[in-house]
N, C-alpha and C positions, 0 to 999 in steps of 0.2 A: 598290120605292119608286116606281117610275117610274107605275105602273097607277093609284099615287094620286095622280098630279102632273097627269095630262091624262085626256082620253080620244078614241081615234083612232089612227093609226098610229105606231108605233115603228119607225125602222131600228139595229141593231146591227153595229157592226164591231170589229175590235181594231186598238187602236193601232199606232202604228208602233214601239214596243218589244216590240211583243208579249203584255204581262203586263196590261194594262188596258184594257178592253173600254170601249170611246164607243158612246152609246145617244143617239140625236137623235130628235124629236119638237116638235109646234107644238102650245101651251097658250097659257096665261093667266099675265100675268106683273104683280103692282098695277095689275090693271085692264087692261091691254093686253096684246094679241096678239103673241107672242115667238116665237122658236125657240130651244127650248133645246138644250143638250149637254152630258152629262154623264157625269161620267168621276169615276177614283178615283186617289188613289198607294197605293204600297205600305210606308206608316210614316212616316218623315223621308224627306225629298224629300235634303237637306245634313245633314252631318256637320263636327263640329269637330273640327281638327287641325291640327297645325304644321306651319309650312311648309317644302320643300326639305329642305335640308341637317340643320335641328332633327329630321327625323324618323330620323336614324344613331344609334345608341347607340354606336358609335365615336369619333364624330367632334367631339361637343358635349357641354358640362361638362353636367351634367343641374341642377347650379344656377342654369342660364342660362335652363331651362324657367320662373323664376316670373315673370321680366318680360322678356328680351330676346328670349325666342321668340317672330316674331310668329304669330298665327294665322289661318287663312282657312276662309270656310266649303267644302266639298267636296262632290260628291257623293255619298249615302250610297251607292247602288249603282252604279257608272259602268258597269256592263252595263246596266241599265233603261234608260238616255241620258233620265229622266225630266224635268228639267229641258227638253230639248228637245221630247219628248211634248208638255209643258203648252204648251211657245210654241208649238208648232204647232197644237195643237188651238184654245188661244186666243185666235190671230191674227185680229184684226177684232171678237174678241164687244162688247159695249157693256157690258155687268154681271158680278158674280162672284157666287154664291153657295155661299159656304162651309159645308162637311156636314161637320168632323172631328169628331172625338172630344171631347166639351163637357168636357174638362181640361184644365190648364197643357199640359199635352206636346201637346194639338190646335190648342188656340191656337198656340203656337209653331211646328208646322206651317201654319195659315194663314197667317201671314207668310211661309216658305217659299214657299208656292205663290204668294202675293204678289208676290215680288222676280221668280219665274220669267214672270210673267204680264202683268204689268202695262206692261209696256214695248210690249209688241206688243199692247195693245188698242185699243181706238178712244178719244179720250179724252175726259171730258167735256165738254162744254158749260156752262160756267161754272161753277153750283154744283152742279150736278146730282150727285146719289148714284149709285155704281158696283159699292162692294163692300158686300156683304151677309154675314152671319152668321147662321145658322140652330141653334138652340138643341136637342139632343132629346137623350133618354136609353132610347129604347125606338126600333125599326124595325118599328112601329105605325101601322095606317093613323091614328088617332087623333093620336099625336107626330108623326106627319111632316107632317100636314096643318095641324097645330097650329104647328108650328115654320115652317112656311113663311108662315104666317099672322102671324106675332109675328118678324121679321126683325131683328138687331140688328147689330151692331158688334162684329169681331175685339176681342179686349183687350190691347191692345200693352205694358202692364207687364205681365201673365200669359207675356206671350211671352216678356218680359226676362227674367222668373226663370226658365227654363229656362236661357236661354244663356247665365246667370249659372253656375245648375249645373253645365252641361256645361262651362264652362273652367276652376271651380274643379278639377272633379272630375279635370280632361283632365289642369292642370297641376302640382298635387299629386300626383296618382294616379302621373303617367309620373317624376315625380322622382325617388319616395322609389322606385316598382317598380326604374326601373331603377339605381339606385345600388344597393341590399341586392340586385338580381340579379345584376347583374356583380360583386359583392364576392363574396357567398357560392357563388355556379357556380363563381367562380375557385378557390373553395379546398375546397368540398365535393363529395365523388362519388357522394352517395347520398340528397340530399335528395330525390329523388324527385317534383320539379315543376319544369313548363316555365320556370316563369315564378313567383319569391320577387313577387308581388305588393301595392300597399298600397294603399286605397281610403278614402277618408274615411268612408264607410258600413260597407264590408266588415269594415274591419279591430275598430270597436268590436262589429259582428256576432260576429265571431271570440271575440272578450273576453270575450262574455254566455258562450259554450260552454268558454271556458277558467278562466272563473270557477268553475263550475259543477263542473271537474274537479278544480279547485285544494281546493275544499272536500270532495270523495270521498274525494281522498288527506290529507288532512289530519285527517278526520273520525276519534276517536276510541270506541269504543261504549262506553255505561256499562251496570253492571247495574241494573235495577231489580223492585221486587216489587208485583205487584197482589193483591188479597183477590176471590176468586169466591167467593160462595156463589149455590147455587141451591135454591126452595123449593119445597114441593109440595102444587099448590091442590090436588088432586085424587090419588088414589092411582097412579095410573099416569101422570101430568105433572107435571113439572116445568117452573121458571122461572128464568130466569140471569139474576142480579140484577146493576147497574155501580152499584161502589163509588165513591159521592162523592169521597172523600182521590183517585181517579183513578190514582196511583201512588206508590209512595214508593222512595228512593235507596238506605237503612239496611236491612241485613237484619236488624238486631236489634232496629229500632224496627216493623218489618214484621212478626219475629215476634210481638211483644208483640200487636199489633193480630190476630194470629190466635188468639192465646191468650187471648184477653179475649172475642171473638167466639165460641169455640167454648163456651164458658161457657154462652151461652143455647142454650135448647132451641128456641125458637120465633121466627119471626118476626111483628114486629105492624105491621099497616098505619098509619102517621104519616097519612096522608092522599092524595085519590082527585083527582085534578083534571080534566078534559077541556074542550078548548078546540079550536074552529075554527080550521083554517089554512088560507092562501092557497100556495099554487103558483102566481104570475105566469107570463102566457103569456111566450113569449120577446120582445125586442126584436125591432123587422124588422132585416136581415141587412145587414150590409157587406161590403166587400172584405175587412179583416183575420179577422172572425168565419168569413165564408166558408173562409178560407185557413187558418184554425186548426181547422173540421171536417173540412176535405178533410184534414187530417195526420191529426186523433187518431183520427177515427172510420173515414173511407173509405181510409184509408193511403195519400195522392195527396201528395208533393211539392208546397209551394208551388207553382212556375215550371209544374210539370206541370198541377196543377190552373187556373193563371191560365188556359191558351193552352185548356184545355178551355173555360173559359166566357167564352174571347174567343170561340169556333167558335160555339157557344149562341149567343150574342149578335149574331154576323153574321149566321144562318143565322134569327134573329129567333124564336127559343125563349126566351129572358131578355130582362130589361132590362140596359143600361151596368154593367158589372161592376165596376169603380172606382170607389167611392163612399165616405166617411167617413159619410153619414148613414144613420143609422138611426129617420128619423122622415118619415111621407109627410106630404107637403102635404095640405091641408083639400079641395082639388077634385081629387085620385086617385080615379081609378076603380076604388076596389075589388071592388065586385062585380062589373064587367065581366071582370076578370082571374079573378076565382075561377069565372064561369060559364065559363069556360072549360077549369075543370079537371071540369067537373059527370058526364061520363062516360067517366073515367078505372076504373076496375074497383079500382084499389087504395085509391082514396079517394073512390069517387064517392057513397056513402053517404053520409060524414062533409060534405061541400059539397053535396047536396042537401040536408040538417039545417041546413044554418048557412044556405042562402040561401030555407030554409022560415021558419025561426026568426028571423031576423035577423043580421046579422053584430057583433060586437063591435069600437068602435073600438080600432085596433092602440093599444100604449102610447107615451106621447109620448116618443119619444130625442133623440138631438142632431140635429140640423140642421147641418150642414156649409157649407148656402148650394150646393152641387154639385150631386149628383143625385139620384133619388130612390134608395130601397134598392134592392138587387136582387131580381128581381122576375121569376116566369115569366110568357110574355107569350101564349103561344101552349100548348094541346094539343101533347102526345109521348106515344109511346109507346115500351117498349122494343125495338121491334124495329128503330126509326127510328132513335132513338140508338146505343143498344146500346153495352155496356163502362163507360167508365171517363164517357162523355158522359150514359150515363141515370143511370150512379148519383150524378153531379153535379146533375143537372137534377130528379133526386127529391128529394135532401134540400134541393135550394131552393126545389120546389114545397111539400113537406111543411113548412117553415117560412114560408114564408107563409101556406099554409092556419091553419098554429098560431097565427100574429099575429091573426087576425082572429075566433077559437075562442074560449071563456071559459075562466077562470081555473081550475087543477086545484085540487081543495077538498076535505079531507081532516081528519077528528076524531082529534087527538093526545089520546092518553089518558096520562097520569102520574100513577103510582102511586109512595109515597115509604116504604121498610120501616125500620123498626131492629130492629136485634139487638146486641143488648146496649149498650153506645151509640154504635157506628157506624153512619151510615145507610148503605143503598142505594135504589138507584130503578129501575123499569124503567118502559119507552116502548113503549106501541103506536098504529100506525096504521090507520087505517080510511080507505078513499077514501069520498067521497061523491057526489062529482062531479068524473069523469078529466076533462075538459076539455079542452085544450090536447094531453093527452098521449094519445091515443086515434091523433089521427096523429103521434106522434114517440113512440110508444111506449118510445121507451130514456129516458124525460124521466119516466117513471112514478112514484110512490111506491114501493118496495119492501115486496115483504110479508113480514110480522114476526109474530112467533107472538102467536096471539091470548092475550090477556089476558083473566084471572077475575076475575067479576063479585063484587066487595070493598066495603066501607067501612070508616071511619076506625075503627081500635081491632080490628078485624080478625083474628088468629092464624094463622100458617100454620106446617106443622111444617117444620124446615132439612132437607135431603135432602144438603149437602154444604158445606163451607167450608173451602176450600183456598190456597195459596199459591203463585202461579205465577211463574217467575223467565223475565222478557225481556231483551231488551239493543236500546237503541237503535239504528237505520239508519241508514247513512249516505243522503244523497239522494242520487236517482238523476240519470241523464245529461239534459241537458234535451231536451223535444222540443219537435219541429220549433213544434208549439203556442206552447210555449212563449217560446220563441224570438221568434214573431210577438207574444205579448204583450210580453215586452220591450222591443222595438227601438220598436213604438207609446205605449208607455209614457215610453218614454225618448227619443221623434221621432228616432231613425233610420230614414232612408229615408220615403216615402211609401208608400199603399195600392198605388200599381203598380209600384216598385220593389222592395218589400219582398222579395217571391221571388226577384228578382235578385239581389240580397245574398249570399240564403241559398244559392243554388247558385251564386256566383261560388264561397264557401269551401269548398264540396265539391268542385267542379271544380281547384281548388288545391291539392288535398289539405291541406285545413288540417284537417278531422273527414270521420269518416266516416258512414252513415248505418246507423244499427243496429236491430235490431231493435225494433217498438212505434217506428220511425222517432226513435230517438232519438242526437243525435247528439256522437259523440266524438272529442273533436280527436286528431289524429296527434300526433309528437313535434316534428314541423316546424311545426305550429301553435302547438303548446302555448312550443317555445323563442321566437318571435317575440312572442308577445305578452310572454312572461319578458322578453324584452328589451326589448321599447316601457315595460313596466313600469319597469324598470331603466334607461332613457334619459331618456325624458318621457313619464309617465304618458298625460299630456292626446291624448295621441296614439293610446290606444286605448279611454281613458275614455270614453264619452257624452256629456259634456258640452259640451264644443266644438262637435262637429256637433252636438247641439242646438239650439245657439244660432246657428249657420249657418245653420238650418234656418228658425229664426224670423226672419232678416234677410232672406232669399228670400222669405219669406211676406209680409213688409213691403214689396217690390219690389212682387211680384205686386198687392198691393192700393194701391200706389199714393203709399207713408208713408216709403219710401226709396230714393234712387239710387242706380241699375245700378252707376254705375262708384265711387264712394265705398264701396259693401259690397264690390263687387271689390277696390280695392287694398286695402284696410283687410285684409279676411281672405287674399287673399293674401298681404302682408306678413306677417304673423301667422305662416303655416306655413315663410314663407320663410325665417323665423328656426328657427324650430325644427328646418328639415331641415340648417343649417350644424351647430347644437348635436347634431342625430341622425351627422351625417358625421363629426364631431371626437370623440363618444362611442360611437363603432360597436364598438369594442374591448371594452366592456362588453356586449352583443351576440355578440361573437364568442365569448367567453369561454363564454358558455351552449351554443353552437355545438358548440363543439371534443368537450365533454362526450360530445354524443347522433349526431353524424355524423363518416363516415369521410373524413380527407385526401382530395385527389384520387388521390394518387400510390399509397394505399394502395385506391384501389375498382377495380373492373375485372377481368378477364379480358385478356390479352395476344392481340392480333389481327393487327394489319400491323406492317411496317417504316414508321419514320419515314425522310426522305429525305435527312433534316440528319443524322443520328448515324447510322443503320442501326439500332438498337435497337427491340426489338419496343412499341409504342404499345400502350395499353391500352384495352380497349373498354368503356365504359361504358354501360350498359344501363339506369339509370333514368331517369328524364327528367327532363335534357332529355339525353337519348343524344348521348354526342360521344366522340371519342378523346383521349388524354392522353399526351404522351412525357412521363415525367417525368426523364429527362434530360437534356433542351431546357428541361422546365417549361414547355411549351406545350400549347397544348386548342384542338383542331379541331371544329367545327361537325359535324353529321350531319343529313340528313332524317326528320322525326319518324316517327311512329306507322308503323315495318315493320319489318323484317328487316334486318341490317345482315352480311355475313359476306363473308370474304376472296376477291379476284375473281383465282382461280389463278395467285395471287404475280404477278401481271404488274406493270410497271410504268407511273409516267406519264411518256414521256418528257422534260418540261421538267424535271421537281421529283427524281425517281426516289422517291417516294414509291409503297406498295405502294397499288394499287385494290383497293376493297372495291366490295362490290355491292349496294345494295339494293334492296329490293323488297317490297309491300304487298299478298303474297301469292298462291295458286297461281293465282287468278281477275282478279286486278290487276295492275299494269306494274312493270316491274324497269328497274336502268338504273346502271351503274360508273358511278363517282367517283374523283376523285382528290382526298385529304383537305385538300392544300393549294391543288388550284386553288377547291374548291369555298366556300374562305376569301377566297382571295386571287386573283381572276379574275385568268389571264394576259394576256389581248385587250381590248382598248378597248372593243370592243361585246360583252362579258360583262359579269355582272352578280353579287355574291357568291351564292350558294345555287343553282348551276348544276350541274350532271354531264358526265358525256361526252356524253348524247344532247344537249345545247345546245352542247357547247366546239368553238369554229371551228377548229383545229388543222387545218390544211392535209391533213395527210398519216396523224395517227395513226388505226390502225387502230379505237379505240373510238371516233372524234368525230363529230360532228354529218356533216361534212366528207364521210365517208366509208361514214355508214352512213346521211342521211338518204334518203325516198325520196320524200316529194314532199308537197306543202299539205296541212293534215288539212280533212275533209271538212267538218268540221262549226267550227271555230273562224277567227277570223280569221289567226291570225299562228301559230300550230303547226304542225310538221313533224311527217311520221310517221318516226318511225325504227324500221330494223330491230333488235329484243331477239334480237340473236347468242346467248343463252343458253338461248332458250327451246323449243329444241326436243326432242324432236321434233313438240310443238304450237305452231309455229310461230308469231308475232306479230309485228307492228310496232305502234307506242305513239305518239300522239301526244307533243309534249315540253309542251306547253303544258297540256291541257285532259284528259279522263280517257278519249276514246275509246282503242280499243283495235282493231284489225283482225289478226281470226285467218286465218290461212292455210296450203297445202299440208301440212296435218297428215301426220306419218309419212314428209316428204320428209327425204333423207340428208342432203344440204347445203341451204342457201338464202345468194345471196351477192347482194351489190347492184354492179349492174354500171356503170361509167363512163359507157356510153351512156344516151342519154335517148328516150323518146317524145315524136316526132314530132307525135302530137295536143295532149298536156297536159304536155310538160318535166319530167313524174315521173320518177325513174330507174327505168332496165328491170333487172328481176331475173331472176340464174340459178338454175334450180331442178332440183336431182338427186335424183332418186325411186329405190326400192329397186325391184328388176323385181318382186317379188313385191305391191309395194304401190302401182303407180303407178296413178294415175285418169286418164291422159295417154293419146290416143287412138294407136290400133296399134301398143302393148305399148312407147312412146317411153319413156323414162327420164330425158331432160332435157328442159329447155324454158328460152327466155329472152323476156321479153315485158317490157310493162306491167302493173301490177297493177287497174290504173281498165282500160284500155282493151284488152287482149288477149282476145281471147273465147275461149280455152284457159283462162285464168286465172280466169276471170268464178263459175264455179259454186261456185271454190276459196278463193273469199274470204269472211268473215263478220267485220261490222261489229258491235261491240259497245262497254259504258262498262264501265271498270275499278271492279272493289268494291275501292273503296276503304275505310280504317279512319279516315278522317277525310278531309273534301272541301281541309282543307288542308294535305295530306300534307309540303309542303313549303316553308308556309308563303307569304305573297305578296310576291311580285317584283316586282307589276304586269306591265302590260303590253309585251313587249319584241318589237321587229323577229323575223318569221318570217324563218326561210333553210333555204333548201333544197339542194341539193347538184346537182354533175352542171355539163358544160359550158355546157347550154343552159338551164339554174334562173336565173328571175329572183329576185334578193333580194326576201321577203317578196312576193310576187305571190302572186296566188291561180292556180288551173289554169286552163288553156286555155278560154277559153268554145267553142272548137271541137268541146271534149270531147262525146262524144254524151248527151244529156239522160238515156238511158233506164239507163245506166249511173250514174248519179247517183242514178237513182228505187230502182234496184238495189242499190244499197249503202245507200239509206236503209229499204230492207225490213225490214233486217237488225236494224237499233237496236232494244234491249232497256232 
């Protein structure tokens, strides 16, 4: 972008978050000599969410989410410190010019970067213009020159109706999820999802797929009878003629009609017709069209397929993938883009012909008023792309080239026989002119056996007339296609939503995705909707959020206010989630049916600490334990391993430790089930283990086994994993490093004392005589693990694979502590520590 904004020098650095590269240079700015600087974010700068104490699902009625929880904006990644990026980067500038995404959700982010920005600029001089908006749908030298050329105005209702969205969504969404999650986790053990979720979008998402099943199983098949005869023009051909009546229900009115046909000997031509047809080229391509081929034809997941032709589109091989229209404007460059497909080897032919011959205007579609269609912008080839990115980028090239082709044209012949006095007919086609379908060859006519050359009054002799007995299908599961036709049908969700929907209810296990990507709801999906049925329809109907959908859209352009569609539709569901809370038993009912008590799911694992009785381990998700003698249910950490940590006990609780771990390449770490509920210490936080718990003295605590700052995080301790030998490890407690050490040593123990350089605790290390790497045949050693230069070759820094980055879900950010007499809380290592040891252990990272 930058090569077409100036010409001359560019300097490049990266930010001070790291993730967003600043690129400065001196051009031309309306006519005057500027310097500019420019930079990017990484999506939404904020994020909406409740504040404080509203965000415990403990602590606060979730009826209290639809008005007394206030909200604030946040930020969306508080590692990026993005927000502070921007004020520094545009501290002093005089102008802004805004490059997002030319949609509601980019607009909305302008404003973001607005509120970060704006305070620390220089500020104008009376009336003077500051902030600019830049318009484009393609990373074209043509759009960007363009778009800087034609400067406009962020659209602050477009903004609105996102953050309309986002609170409806935040605060209906968190209500209805978490009340049906803590109701039904409390009592089921085998639902088999983290989180019973509800979505104003998702869930009538869900409806379309449960509809769909409701009618499978309900579907009853009937018999019915067709009449095939087939004639023969010729002695060695024959033709299989479709019977007009199409089918009949009676097999005794079916036979008659066979008995009366078999009667005649011959068939006589009624009459010969042939008529020109049109095959229309396609419309130009949208987001939803796109997102319905990448399912049926290229077997690509919506969500999958968006983030492929967001990469397309950055990397400036497509035009803006988000788009409702399918109709280009009158000044598109279309022959510039197709010259560009001109030596392509898979179609360089067919766009050499069209750009000899003339191109064909595309067909006129709807106009959205957004962007143009999607559009390839740039030459690729497959070795460039390559995967799942070329065969996205082909059928979008190949479909443009089709919009701009002539019309496929093709002579349908129909011929009409009787025999005796039932008619038949048969259909053949002849192409005339592929057109369109030369490059989308799957769009072709199909060939049909050719037809003899007849006229009216005509006789052919019957070669066969039989009675064939079918039975109607039930339909099948919808797909993914399908699905996008729907929801667009029926305005759930938008074009860049859409995918999100559909893989929130996969990820939920609400259906699963089957094969031809078709998809079938679970049992958990299928009772929930039974029961929004059986509560309040409207709550998983379409209709509602349709009409939500179109009061947003009234925001965005200008025709209704923010806060009057705000409280209006939140009231609305705020009613309906007391009548959902007070009718849940109707709900459960369906429940009890298809999933197991708590008390009866599980496998038996620890001791509880309150009874002694063995607690039961629950393994689907969301894994937790269960005394059902207490009638109590303990939290677990997700996605690993969960097994008994050698009956030991904790000593506050006497509850048995278990162990987990996210396996043989990732970090392991004892828990104790009720501290990890019920922090014992002030500065503990719930969803802790022993490698966090300050316990003064016990042997699994923080206390006792931490060993000193981890390298790479701010506030993480490494602790020693006592379990992990004889490949030895300490684990950050925080963040996913991992440092492997003295493999094949007999003990490894963390000693009291500390290093002198960096305050890490010194460790004792007992090696086998046969296996030590300790110089002159030594068998112990105690040192530092950063700073001993015995220790130094025997360390290897590495990041734990983990099964999911948030194995244990988020805490945020908590005080680092480190152990040992001379550990400062939360401090980072010594800056004494020597540099080269640092550069040392940063070798290592994989």
């Amino acid at each position: 972008i930058f090569d077409l904004l100036f010409t001359g020098n560019m300097s490049s650095r990266k930010g001070l978050n790291g993730a967003c590269s600043v690129h400065e240079y001196t051009g031309s700015f309306i006519g005057q000599s500027a310097h500019f600087k420019m930079t990017s974010v990484c999506g939404h700068v904020m994020t909406l969410d409740f504040i404080g104490k509203y965000n415990s699902w403990d602590k606060v009625d979730p009826a209290e989410l639809f008005s007394k929880a206030p909200t604030e904006k946040k930020e969306a990644n508080p590692k990026l410190t993005m927000v502070k990026f921007l004020q520094v980067e545009g501290r002093g500038c005089d102008c802004i010019v805004l490059w997002l995404d030319c949609d509601k959700e980019g607009e909305n982010i302008c404003f973001e970067v607005l509120d970060a920005v704006l305070p620390v600029m220089n500020k104008p001089r009376g009336t003077e213009r500051t902030i600019y908006r830049a318009k484009f749908s393609s990373i074209t030298d043509t759009d960007i020159c363009n778009a800087m050329n034609h400067l406009g105005e962020p659209n602050r209702n477009e903004a609105l109706s996102v953050d309309a969205r986002q609170e409806l969504d935040l605060r209906i969404g968190c209500a209805f999820t978490r009340f049906q999650t803590k109701y039904f986790q409390g009592k089921y053990g085998n639902l088999d999802s983290s989180l019973i979720s509800f979505g104003p979008c998702q869930t009538p998402t869900l409806g379309f797929c449960v509809e769909r099943h409701d009618k499978i199983q309900s579907f009853k098949p009937e018999t019915y009878w067709v009449l095939q005869a087939k004639v023969n023009p010729e002695k060695e051909s024959s033709l299989t003629l479709d019977w007009d009546r199409v089918r009949v229900f009676d097999r005794e009115i079916a036979q008659m009609f066979l008995n009366i046909t078999k009667m005649a000997k011959e068939a006589k031509v009624e009459s010969v017709s042939k008529k020109e047809k049109v095959k229309q080229r396609p419309l130009a391509l949208n987001t939803v069209e796109m997102l319905r081929v990448a399912s049926a034809a290229l077997g690509m997941g919506p969500q999958h397929a968006m983030q492929i032709a967001e990469r397309l589109y950055t990397q400036g091989y497509i035009s803006y993938p988000r788009t409702e229209t399918t109709h280009y404007p009158e000044n598109f460059d279309l022959k510039g883009c197709l010259r560009q497909q001109a030596n392509n080897p898979y179609w360089a032919e067919t766009v050499k012909a069209l750009l000899s011959e003339g191109i064909n205007r595309p067909r006129k579609g709807h106009d959205a008023g957004d962007h143009p269609p999607i559009t390839p912008m740039r030459a690729a080839t497959e070795a460039e792309l390559g995967g799942d990115g070329w065969r996205l980028y082909e059928y979008i090239t190949r479909h443009f080239i089709a919009t701009v082709s002539a019309d496929c044209k093709y002579l349908q012949t129909t011929i009409s026989f009787s025999i005796g006095p039932e008619c038949f007919t048969c259909i053949g086609k002849v192409v005339t002119s592929p057109g369109f379908t030369e490059i989308m060859p799957w769009q072709s006519i199909p060939l049909e056996e050719s037809l003899p050359h007849c006229e009216k009054g005509d006789l052919f002799p019957i070669g066969e007339i039989k009675l064939v007995e079918k039975q109607t299908s039930p339909p099948d599961y919808l797909t993914e296609a399908e699905l996008i036709t729907l929801m667009e049908k029926h305005g759930i969700g938008t074009d860049a939503s859409i995918p999100v929907h559909i893989n929130n209810i996969c990820q939920r296990n609400y259906v699963t995705v089957e094969s031809g990507r078709r998809l079938k709801p679970t049992n958990l999906g299928i009772v929930l909707v039974h029961g929004y049925y059986k509560i309040d329809a409207e709550l998983v109907l379409p209709t509602i959020r349709s009409a939500v959908e179109k009061q947003l859209n009234l925001i965005a352009l200008g025709k209704a206010n923010y806060h009057q569609v705000l409280e209006h539709t939140l009231d609305i569901f705020k009613r309906k989630f007391h009548y959902f809370v007070d009718s849940i038993a109707g709900m459960d009912e369906l429940m009890e049916v298809s999933f197991s008590p708590l008390a009866a799911t599980g496998k038996p694992l620890s001791r509880c600490g309150k009874c002694h009785r063995f607690m039961k381990y629950i393994q689907a998700k969301p894994s937790r334990l269960h005394c059902s003698h207490c009638d109590d249910t303990y939290s677990l950490p997700q996605n690993g391993t969960i097994k008994l940590y050698k009956e030991l006990r904790c000593p506050l609780d006497d509850f048995e430790l278990v162990l987990w771990s996210s396996g043989s390449r990732g970090k392991s770490y004892p828990l104790c089930p009720y501290c990890y509920n019920h922090p014992p210490f002030r500065d503990m936080k719930k969803g802790m283990g022993c490698n966090e718990c300050t316990h003064p003295t016990c042997q699994h605590s923080l206390s006792m086994l931490g060993i000193g700052q981890c390298v790479e995080c701010e506030n993480g301790v490494l602790v020693l994993d006592s379990t992990s030998g004889p490949k030895w490890k300490m684990a950050c407690n925080k963040c996913n490093v991992i440092v492997h050490f003295f493999e094949n040593a007999h003990k490894v123990r963390v000693s009291p004392e500390t290093c002198d350089l960096c305050d890490a605790a010194l460790v004792d290390v007992d090696f086998n005589k046969a296996k030590s790497p300790l110089p002159g045949d030594e068998t112990q050693h105690s040192g530092c693990v950063f700073c001993d230069a015995v220790f130094q070759d025997l360390v290897e820094l590495k990041h734990a694979a983990m099964r999911h980055p948030m194995h244990r879900g988020g805490q945020g950010k908590r005080q680092g502590r480190g152990r040992g007499k001379g550990r400062r809380p939360g401090g980072r290592l010594n800056p004494k520590k020597p540099k080269d040891k640092m550069a040392a252990l940063a070798a290592y990272f994989v």
